[in-house]
VMD Tcl script that draws the C-alpha trace (Angstrom):
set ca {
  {-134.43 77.01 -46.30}
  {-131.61 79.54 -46.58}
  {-129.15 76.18 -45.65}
  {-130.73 74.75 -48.25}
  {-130.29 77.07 -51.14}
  {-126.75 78.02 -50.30}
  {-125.94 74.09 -50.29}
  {-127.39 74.15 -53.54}
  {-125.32 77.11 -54.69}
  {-122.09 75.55 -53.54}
  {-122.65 72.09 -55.08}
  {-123.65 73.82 -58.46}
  {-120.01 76.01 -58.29}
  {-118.32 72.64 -57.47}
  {-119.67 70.57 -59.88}
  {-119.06 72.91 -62.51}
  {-115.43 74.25 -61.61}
  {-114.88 70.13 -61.16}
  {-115.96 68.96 -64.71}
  {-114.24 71.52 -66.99}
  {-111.12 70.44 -66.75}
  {-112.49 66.91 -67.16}
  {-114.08 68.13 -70.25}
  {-110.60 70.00 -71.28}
  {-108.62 67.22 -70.31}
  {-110.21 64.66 -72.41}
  {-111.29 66.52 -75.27}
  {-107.23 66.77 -75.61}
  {-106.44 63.48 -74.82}
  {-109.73 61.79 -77.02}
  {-108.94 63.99 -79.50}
  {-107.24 61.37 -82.04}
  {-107.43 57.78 -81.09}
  {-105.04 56.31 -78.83}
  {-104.10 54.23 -76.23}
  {-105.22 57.09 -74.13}
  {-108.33 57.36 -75.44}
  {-109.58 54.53 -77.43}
  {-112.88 55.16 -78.18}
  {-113.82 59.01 -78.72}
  {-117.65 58.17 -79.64}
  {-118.02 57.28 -76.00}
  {-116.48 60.46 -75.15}
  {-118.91 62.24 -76.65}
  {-121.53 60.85 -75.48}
  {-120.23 61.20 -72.05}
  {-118.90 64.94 -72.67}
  {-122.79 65.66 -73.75}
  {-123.97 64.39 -70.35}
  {-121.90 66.26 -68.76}
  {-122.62 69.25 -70.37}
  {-126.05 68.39 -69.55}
  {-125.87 68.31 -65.84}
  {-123.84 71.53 -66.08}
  {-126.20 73.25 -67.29}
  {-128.93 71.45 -65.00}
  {-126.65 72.92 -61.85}
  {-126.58 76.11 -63.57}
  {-130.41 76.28 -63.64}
  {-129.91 75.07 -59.97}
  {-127.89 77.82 -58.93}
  {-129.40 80.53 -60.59}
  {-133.00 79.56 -59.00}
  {-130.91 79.26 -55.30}
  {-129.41 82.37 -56.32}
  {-132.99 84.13 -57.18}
  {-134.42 82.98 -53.60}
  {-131.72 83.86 -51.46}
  {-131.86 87.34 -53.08}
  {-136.01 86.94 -52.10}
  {-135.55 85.90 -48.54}
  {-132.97 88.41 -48.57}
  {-135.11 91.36 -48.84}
  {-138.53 90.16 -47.21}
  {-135.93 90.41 -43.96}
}
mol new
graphics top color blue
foreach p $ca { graphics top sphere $p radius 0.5 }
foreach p [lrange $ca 0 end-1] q [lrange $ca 1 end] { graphics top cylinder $p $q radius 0.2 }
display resetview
């Protein structure tokens, strides 16, 4: 189980770190319409689903966190 919950740790600190600067990067870029970025409603929509399952690996991570800490001290 411990495998399991620091696997689930890692992959929450990776997906995080991984999207801000997509999230950074595009609000900049879809910021005014461009070629770059031609249609900022979709960005939106996908910069809200992202934010989503950031704060779904958060949740993730903080319950990985809370059992390691548990299995941790029953040792």
């Amino acid at each position: 189980m411990v495998k399991l919950h620091v696997a689930i740790l890692v992959s929450a600190v990776v997906w995080i770190f991984g999207s801000l600067p997509w999230l950074i990067l595009n609000g900049i870029l879809c910021s005014q319409p461009s070629q770059v970025c031609t249609n900022p409603s979709a960005f939106q929509q996908q910069a809200a689903l992202v934010l989503f399952m950031d704060a779904v690996f958060l949740a993730a991570g903080f319950f990985a966190v809370r059992q390691l800490r548990r299995d941790r001290r029953t040792r």
